[in-house]
C-alpha positions in Angstrom: -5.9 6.0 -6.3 -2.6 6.8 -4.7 -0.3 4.4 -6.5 -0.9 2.0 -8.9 -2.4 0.4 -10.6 0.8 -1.9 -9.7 1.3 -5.8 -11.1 2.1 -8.1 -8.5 3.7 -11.6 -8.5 1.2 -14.6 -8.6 1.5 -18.3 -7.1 4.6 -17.0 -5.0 5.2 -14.9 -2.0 6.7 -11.6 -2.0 7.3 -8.3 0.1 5.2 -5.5 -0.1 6.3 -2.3 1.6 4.0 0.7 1.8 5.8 4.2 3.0 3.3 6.6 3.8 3.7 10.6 5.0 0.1 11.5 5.8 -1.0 14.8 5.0 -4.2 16.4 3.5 -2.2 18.8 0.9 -1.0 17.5 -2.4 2.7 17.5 -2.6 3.2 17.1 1.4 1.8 13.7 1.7 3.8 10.7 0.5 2.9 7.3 -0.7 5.6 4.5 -2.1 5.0 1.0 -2.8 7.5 -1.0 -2.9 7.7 -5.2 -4.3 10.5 -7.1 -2.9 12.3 -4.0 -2.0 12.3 -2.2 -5.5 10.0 0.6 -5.8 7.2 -0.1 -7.9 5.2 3.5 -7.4 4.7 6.6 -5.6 3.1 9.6 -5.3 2.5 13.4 -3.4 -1.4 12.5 -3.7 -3.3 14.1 -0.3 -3.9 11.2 1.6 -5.3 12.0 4.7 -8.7 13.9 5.9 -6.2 15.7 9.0 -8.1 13.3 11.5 -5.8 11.2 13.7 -4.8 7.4 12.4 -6.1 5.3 15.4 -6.3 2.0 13.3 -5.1 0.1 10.3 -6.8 -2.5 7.9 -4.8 -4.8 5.9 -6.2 -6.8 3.1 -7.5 -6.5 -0.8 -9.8 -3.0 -1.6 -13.2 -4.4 -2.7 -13.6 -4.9 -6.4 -15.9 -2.7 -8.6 -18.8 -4.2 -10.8 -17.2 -5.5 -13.8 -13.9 -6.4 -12.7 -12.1 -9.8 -12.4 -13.4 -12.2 -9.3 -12.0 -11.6 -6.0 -8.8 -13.2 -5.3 -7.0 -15.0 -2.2 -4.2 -13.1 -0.5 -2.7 -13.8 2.9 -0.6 -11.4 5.2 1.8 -13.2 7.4 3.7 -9.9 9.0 1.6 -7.1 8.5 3.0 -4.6 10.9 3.5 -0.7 11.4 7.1 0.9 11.5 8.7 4.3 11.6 11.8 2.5 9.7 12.0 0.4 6.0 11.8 -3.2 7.3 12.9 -4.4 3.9 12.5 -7.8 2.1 12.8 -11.1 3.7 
């Protein structure tokens, strides 16, 4: 995990921000989540394998055995940006 676990609003919308430097070597990569423009977590975690980023997925991570049912979540300006967009 590179950030988290992080408590989100429910039955509301919100802004979620992810800032990401992608590196494979632990304290070169960066990772910040942020919730209606205050940070909520980050972390130097390697996040990257050094292969090139040709896609992006947006969405939930699958659940593991065990935990909660899956929830609803919709994305309504999922986009990628070399500058904080901010909230909304």
């Amino acid at each position: 995990m590179l950030v988290g676990p992080l408590n989100l609003p429910e039955g509301r919308c919100f802004w979620v921000e992810v800032h990401q430097k992608l590196s494979n070597v632990n304290g070169e990569a960066l990772n910040e989540v942020f919730v209606d423009g205050v940070k909520a977590g980050a972390s130097t975690t390697a996040n990257s394998r050094g292969r090139v980023v040709n896609n992006i997925r947006y969405g939930l991570p699958a659940l593991a055995p065990g935990c909660s049912g899956a929830s609803t979540i919709y994305f309504d300006d999922p986009s990628i940006s070399s500058v904080q967009r901010g909230t909304h």
